[in-house]
mmCIF file of the N, C-alpha and C atoms, coordinates in Angstrom:
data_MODEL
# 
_entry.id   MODEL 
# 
loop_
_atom_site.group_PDB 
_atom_site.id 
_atom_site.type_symbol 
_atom_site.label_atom_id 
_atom_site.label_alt_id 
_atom_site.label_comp_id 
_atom_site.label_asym_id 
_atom_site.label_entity_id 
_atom_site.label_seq_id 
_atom_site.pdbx_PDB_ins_code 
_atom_site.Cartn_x 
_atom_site.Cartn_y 
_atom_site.Cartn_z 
_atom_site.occupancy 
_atom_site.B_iso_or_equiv 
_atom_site.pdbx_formal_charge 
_atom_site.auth_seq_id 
_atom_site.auth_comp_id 
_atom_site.auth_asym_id 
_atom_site.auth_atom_id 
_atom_site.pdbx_PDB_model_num 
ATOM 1   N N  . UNK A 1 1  ? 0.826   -1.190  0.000   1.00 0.00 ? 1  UNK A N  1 
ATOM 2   C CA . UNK A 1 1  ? 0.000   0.000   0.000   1.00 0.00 ? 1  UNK A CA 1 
ATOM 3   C C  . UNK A 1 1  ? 0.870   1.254   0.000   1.00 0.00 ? 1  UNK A C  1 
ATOM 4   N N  . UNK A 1 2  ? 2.031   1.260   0.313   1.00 0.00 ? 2  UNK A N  1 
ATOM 5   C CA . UNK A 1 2  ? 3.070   2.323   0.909   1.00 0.00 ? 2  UNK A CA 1 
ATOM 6   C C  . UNK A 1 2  ? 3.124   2.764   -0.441  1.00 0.00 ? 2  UNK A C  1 
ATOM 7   N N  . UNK A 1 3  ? 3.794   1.758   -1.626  1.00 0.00 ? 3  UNK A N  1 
ATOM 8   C CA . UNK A 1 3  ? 4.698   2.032   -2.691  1.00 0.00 ? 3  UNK A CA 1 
ATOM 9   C C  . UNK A 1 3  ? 3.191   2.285   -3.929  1.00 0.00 ? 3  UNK A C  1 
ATOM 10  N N  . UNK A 1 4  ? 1.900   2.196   -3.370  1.00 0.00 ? 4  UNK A N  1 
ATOM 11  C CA . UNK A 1 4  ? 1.077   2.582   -4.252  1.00 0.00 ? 4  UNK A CA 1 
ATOM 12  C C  . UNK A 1 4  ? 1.034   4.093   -4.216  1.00 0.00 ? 4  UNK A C  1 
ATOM 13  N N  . UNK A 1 5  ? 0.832   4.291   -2.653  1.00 0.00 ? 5  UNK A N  1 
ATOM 14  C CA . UNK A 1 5  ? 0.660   5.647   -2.365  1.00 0.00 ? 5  UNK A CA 1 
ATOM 15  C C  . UNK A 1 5  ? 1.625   6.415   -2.736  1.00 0.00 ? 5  UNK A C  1 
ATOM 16  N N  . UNK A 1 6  ? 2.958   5.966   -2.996  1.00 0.00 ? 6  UNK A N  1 
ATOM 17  C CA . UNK A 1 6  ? 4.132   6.904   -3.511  1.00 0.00 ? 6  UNK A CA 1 
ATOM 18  C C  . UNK A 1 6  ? 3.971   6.874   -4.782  1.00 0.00 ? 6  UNK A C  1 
ATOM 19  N N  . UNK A 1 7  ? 3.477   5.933   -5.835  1.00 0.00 ? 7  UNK A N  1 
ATOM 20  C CA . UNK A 1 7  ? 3.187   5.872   -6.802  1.00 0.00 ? 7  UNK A CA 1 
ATOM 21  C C  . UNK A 1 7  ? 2.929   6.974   -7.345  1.00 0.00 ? 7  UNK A C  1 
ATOM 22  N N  . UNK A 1 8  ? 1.227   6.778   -6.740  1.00 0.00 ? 8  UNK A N  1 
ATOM 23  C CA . UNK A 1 8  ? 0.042   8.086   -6.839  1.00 0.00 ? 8  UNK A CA 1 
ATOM 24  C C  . UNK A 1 8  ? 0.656   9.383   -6.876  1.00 0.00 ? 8  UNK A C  1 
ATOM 25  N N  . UNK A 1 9  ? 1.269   9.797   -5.687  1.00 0.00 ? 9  UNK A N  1 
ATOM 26  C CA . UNK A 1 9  ? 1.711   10.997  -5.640  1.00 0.00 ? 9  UNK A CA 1 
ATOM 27  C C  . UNK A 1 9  ? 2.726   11.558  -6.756  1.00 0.00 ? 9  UNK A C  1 
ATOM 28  N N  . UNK A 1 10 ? 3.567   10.588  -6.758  1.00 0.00 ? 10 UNK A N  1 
ATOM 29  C CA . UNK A 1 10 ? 5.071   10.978  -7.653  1.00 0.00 ? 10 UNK A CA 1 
ATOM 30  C C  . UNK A 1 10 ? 4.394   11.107  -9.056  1.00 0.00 ? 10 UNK A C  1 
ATOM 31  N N  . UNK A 1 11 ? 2.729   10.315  -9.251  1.00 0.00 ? 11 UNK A N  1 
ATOM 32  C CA . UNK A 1 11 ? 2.092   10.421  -10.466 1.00 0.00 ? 11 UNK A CA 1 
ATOM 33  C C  . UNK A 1 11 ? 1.845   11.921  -10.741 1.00 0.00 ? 11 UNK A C  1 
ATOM 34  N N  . UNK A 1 12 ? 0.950   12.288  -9.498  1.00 0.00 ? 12 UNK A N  1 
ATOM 35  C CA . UNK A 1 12 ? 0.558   13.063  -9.753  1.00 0.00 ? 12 UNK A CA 1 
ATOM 36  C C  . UNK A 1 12 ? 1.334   14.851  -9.962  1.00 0.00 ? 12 UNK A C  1 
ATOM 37  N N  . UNK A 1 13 ? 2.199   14.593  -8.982  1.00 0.00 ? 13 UNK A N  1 
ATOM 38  C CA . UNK A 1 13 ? 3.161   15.654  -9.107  1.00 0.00 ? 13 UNK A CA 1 
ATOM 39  C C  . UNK A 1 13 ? 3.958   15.609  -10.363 1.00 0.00 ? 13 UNK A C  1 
ATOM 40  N N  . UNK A 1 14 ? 3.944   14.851  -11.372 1.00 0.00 ? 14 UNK A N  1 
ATOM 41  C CA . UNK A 1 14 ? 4.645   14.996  -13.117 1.00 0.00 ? 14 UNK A CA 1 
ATOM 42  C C  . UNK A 1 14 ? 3.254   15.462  -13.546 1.00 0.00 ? 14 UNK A C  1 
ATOM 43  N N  . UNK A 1 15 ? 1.872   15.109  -13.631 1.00 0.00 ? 15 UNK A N  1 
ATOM 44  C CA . UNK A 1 15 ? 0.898   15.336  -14.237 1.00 0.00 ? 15 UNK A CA 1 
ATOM 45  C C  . UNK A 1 15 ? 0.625   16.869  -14.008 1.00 0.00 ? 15 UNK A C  1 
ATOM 46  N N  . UNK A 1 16 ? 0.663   17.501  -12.617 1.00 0.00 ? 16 UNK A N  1 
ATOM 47  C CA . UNK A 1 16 ? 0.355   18.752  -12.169 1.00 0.00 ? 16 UNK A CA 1 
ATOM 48  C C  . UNK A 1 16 ? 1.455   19.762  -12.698 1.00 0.00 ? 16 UNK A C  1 
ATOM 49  N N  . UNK A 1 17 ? 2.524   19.109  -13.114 1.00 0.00 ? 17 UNK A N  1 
ATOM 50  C CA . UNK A 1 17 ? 3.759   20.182  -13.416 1.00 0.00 ? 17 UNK A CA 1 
ATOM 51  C C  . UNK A 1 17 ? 3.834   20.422  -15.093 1.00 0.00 ? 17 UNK A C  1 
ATOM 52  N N  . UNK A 1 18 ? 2.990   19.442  -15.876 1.00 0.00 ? 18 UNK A N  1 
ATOM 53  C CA . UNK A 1 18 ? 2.813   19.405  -17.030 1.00 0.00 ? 18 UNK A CA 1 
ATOM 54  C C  . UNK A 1 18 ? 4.394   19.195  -17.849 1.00 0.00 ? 18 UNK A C  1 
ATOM 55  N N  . UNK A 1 19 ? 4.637   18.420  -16.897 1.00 0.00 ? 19 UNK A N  1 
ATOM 56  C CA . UNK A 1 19 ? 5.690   17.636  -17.655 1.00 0.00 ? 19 UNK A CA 1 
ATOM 57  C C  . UNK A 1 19 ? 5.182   16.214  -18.211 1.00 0.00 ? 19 UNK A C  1 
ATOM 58  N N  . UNK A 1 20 ? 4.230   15.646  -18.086 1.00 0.00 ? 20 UNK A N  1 
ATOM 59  C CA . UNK A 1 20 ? 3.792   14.459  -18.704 1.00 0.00 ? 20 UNK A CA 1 
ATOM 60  C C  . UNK A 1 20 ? 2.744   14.694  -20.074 1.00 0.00 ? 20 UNK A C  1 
ATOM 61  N N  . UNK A 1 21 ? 3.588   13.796  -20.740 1.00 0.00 ? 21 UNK A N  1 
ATOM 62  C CA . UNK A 1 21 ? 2.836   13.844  -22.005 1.00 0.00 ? 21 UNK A CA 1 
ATOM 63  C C  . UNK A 1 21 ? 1.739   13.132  -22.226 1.00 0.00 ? 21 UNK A C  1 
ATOM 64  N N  . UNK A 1 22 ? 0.895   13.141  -23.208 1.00 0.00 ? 22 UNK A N  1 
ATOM 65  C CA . UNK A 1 22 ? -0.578  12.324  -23.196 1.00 0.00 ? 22 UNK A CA 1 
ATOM 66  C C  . UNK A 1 22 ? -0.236  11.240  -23.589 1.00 0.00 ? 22 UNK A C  1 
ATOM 67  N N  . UNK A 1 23 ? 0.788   10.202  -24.033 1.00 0.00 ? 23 UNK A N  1 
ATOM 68  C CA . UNK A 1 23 ? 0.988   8.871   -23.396 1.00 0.00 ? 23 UNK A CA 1 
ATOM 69  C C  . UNK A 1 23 ? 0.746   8.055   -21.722 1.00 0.00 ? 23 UNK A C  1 
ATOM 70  N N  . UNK A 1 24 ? 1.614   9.243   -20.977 1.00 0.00 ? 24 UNK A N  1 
ATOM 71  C CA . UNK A 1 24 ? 1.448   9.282   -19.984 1.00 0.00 ? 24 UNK A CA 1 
ATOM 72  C C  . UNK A 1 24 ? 0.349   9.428   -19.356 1.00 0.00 ? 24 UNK A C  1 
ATOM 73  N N  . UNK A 1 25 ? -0.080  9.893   -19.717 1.00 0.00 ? 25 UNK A N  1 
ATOM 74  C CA . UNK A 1 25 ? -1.659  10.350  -19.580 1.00 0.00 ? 25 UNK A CA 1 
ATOM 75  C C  . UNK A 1 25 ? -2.776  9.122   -19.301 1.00 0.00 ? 25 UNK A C  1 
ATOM 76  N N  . UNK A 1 26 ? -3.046  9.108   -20.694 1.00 0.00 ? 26 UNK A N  1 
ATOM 77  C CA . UNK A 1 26 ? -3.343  7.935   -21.155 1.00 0.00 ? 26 UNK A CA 1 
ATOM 78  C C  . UNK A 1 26 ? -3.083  6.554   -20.500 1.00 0.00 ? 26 UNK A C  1 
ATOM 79  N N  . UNK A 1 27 ? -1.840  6.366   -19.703 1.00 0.00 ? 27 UNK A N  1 
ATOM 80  C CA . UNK A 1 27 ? -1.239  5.486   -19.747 1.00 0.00 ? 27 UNK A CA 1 
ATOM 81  C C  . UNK A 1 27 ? -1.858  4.664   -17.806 1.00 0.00 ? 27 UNK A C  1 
ATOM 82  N N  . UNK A 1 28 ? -2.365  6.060   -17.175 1.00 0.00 ? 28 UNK A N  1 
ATOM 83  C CA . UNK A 1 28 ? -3.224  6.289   -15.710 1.00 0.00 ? 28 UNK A CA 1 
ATOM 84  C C  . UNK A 1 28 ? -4.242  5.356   -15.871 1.00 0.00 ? 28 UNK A C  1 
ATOM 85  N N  . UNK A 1 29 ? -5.141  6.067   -17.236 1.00 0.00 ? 29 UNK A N  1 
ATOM 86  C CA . UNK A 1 29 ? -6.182  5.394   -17.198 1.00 0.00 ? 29 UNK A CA 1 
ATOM 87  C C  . UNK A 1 29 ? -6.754  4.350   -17.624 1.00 0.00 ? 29 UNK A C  1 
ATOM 88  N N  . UNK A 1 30 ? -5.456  3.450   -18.230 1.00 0.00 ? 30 UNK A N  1 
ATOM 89  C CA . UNK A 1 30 ? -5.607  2.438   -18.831 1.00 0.00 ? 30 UNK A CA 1 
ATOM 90  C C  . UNK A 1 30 ? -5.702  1.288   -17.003 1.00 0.00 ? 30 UNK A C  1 
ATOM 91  N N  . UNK A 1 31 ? -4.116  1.514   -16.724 1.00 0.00 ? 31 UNK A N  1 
ATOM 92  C CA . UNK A 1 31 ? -4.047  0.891   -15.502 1.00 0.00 ? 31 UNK A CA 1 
ATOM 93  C C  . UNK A 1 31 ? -5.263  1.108   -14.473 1.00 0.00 ? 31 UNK A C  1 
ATOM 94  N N  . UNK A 1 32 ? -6.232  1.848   -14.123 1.00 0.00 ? 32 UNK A N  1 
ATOM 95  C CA . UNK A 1 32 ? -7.126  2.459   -13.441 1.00 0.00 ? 32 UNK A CA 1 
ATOM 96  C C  . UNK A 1 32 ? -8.253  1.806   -13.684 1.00 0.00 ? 32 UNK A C  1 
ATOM 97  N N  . UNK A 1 33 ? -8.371  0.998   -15.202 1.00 0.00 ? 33 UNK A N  1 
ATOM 98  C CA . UNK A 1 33 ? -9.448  0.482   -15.726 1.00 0.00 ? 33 UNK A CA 1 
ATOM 99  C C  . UNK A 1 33 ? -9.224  -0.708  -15.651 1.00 0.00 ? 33 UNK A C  1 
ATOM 100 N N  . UNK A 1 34 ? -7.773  -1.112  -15.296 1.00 0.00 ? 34 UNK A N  1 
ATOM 101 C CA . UNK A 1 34 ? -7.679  -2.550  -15.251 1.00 0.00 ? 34 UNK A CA 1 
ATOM 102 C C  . UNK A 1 34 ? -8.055  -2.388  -14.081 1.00 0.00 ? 34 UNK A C  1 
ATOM 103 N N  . UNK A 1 35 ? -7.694  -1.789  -13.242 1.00 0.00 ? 35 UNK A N  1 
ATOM 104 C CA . UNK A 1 35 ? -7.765  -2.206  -11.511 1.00 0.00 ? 35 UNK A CA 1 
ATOM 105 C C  . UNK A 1 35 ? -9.223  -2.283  -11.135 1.00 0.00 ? 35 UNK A C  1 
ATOM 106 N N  . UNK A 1 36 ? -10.297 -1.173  -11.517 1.00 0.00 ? 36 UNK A N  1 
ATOM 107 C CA . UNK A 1 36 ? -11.772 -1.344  -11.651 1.00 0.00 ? 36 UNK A CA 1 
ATOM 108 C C  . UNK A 1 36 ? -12.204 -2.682  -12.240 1.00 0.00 ? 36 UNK A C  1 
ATOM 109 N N  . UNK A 1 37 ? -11.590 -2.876  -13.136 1.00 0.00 ? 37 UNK A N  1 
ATOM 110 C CA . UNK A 1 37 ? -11.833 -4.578  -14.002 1.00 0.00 ? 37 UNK A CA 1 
ATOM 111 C C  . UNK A 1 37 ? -11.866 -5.653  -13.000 1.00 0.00 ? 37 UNK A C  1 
ATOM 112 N N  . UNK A 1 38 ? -11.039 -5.860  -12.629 1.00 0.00 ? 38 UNK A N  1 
ATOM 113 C CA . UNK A 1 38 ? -9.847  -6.420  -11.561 1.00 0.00 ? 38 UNK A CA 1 
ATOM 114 C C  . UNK A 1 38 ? -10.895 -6.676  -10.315 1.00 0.00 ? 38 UNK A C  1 
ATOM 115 N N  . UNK A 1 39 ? -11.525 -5.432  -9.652  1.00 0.00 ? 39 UNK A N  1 
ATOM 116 C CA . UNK A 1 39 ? -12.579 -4.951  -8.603  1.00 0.00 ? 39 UNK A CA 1 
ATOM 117 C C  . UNK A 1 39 ? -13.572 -5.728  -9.067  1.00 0.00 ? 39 UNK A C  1 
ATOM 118 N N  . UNK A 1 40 ? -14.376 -5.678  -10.478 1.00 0.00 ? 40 UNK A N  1 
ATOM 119 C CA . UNK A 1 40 ? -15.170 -5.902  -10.619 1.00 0.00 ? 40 UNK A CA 1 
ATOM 120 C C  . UNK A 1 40 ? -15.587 -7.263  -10.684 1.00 0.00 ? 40 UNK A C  1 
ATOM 121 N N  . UNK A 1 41 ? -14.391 -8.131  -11.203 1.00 0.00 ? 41 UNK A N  1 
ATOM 122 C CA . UNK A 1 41 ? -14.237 -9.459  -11.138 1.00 0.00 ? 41 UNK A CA 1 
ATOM 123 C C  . UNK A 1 41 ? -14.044 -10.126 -9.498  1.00 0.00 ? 41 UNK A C  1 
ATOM 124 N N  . UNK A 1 42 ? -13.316 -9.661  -8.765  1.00 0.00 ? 42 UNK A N  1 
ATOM 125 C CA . UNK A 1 42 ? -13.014 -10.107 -7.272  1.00 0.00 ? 42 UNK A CA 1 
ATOM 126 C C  . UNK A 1 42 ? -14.558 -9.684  -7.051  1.00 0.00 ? 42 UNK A C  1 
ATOM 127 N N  . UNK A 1 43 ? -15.709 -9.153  -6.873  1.00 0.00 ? 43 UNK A N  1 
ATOM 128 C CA . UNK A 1 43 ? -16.814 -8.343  -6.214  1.00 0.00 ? 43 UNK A CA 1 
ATOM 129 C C  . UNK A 1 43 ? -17.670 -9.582  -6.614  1.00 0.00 ? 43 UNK A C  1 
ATOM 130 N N  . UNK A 1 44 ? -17.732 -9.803  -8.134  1.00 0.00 ? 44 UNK A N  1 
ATOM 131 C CA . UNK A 1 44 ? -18.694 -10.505 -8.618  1.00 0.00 ? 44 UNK A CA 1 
ATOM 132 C C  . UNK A 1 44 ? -18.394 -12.333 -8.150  1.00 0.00 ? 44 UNK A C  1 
ATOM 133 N N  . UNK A 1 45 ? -17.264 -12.536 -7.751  1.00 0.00 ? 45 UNK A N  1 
ATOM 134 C CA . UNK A 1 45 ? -17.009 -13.775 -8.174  1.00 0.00 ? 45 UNK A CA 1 
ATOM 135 C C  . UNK A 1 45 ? -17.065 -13.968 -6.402  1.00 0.00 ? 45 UNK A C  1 
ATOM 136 N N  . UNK A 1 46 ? -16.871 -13.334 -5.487  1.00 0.00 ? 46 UNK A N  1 
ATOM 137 C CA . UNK A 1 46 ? -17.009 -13.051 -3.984  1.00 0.00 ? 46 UNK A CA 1 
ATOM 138 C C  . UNK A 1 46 ? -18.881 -13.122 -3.498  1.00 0.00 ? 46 UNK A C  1 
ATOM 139 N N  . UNK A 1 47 ? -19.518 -12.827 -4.526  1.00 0.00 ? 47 UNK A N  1 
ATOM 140 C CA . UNK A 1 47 ? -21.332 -12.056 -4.547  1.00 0.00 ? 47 UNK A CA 1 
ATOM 141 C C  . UNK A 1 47 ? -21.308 -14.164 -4.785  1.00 0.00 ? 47 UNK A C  1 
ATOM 142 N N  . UNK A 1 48 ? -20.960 -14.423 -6.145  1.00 0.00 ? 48 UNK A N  1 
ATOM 143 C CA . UNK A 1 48 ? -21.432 -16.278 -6.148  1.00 0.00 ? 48 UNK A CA 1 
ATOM 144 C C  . UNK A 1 48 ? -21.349 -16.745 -5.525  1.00 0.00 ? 48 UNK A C  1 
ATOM 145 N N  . UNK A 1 49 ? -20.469 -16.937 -4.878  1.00 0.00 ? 49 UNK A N  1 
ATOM 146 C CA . UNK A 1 49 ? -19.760 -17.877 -3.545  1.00 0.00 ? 49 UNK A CA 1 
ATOM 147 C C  . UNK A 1 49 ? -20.489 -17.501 -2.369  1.00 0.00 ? 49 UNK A C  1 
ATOM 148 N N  . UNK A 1 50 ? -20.857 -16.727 -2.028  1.00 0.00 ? 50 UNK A N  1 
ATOM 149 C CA . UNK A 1 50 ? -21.901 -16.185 -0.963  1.00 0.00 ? 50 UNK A CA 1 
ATOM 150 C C  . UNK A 1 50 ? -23.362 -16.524 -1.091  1.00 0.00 ? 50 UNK A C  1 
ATOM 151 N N  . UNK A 1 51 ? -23.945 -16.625 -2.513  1.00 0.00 ? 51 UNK A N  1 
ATOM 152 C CA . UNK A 1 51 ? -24.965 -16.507 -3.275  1.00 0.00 ? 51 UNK A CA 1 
ATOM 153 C C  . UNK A 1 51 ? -25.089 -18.553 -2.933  1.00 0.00 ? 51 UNK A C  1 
ATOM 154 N N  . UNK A 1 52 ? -24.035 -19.232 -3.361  1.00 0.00 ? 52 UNK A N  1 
ATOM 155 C CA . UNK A 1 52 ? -23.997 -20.432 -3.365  1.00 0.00 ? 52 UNK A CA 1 
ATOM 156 C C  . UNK A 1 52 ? -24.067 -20.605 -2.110  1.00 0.00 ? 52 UNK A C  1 
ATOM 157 N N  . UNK A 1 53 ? -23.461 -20.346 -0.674  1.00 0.00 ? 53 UNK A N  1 
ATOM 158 C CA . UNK A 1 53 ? -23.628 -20.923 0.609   1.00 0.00 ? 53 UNK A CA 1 
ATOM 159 C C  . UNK A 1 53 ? -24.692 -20.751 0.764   1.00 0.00 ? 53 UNK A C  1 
ATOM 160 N N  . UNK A 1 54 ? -25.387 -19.881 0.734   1.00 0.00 ? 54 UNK A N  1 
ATOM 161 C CA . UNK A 1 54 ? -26.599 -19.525 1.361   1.00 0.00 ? 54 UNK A CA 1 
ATOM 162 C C  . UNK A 1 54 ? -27.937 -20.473 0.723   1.00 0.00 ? 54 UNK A C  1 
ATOM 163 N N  . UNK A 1 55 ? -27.612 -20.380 -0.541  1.00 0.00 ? 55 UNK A N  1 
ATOM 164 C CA . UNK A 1 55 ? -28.824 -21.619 -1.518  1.00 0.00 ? 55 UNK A CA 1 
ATOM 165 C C  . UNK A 1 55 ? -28.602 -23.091 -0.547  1.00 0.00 ? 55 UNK A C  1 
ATOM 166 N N  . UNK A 1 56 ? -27.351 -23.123 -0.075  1.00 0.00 ? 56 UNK A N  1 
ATOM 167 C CA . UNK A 1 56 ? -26.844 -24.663 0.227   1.00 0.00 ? 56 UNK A CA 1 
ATOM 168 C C  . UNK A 1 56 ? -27.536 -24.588 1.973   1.00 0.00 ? 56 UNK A C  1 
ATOM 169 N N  . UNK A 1 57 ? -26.933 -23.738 2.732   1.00 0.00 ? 57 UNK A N  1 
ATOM 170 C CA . UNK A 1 57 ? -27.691 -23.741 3.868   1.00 0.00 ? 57 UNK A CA 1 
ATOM 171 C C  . UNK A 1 57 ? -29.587 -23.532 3.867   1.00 0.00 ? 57 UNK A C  1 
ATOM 172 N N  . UNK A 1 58 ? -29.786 -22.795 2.754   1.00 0.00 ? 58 UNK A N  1 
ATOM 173 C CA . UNK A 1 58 ? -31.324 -23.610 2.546   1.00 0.00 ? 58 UNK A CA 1 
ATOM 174 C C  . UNK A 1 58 ? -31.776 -23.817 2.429   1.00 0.00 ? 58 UNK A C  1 
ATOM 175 N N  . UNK A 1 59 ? -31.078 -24.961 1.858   1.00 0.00 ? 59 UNK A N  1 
ATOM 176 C CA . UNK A 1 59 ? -31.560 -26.193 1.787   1.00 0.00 ? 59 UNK A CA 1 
ATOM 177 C C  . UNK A 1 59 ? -31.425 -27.210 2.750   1.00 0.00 ? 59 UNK A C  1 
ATOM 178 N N  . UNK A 1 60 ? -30.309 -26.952 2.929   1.00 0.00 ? 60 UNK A N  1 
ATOM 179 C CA . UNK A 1 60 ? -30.114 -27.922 4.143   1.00 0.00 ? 60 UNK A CA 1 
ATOM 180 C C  . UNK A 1 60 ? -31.094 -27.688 5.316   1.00 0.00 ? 60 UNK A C  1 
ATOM 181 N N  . UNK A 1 61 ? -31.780 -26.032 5.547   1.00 0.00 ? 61 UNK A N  1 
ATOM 182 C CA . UNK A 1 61 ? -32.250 -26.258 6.728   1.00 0.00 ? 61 UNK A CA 1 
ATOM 183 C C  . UNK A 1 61 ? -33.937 -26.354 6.549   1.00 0.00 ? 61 UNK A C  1 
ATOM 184 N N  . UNK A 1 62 ? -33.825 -26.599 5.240   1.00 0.00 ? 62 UNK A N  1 
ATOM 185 C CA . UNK A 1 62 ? -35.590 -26.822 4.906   1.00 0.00 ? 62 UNK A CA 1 
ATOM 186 C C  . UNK A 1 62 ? -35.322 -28.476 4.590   1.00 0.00 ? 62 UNK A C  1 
ATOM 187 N N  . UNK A 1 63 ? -34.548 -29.223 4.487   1.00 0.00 ? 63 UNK A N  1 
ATOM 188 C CA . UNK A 1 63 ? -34.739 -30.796 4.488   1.00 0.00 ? 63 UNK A CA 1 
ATOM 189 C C  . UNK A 1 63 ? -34.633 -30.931 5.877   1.00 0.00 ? 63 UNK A C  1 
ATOM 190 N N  . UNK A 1 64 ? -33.628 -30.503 7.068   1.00 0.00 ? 64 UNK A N  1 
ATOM 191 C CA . UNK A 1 64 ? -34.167 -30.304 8.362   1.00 0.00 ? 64 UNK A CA 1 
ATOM 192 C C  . UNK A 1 64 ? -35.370 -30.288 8.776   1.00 0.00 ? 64 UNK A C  1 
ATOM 193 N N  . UNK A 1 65 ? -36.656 -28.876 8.433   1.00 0.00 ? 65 UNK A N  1 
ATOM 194 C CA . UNK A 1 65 ? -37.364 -28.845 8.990   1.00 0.00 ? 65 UNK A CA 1 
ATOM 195 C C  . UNK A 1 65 ? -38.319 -30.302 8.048   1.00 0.00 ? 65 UNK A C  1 
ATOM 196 N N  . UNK A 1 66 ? -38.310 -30.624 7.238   1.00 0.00 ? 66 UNK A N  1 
ATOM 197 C CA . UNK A 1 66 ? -39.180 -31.755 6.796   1.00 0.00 ? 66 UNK A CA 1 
ATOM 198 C C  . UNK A 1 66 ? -39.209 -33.018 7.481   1.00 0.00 ? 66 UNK A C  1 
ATOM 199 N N  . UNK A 1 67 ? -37.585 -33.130 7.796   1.00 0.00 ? 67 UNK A N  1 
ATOM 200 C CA . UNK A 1 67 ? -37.565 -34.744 8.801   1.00 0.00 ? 67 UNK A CA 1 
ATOM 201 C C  . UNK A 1 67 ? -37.847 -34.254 10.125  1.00 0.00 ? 67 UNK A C  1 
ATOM 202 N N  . UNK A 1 68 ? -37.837 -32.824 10.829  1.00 0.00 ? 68 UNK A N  1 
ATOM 203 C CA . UNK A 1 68 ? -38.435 -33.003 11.971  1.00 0.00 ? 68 UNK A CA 1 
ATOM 204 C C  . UNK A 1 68 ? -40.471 -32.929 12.362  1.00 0.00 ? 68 UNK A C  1 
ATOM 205 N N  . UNK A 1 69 ? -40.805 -33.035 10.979  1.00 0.00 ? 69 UNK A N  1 
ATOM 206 C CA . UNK A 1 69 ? -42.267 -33.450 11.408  1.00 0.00 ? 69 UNK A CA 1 
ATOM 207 C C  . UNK A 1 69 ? -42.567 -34.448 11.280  1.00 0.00 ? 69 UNK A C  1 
# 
């Protein structure tokens, strides 16, 4: 997290001084879109797996309540 945050900054201080060219530029928001990508895949694939325990517990606790009548 340290060497992101130095990242960021050292980014941003070439961008603010207009020493970076629109490669550079460009080059933010490519990585920025992977990392949202990236988010979006860990979020969704974290939502199934949650989505799946819960179908599984119940079930399990509605074949429970059937054998206890």
């Amino acid at each position: 997290m340290v060497v992101t945050e130095l990242g960021f900054r050292l980014g941003r201080r070439v961008y603010t001084r207009g020493r970076a060219e629109e490669t550079e530029r460009s080059g933010v928001g490519f990585v920025t879109g992977g990392t949202l990508g990236l988010l979006a895949f860990l979020l969704g694939v974290t939502l199934s797996l949650a989505d799946g325990r819960h179908n599984e517990r119940r079930g399990v606790v509605l074949a429970e309540a059937r054998c206890a009548r």
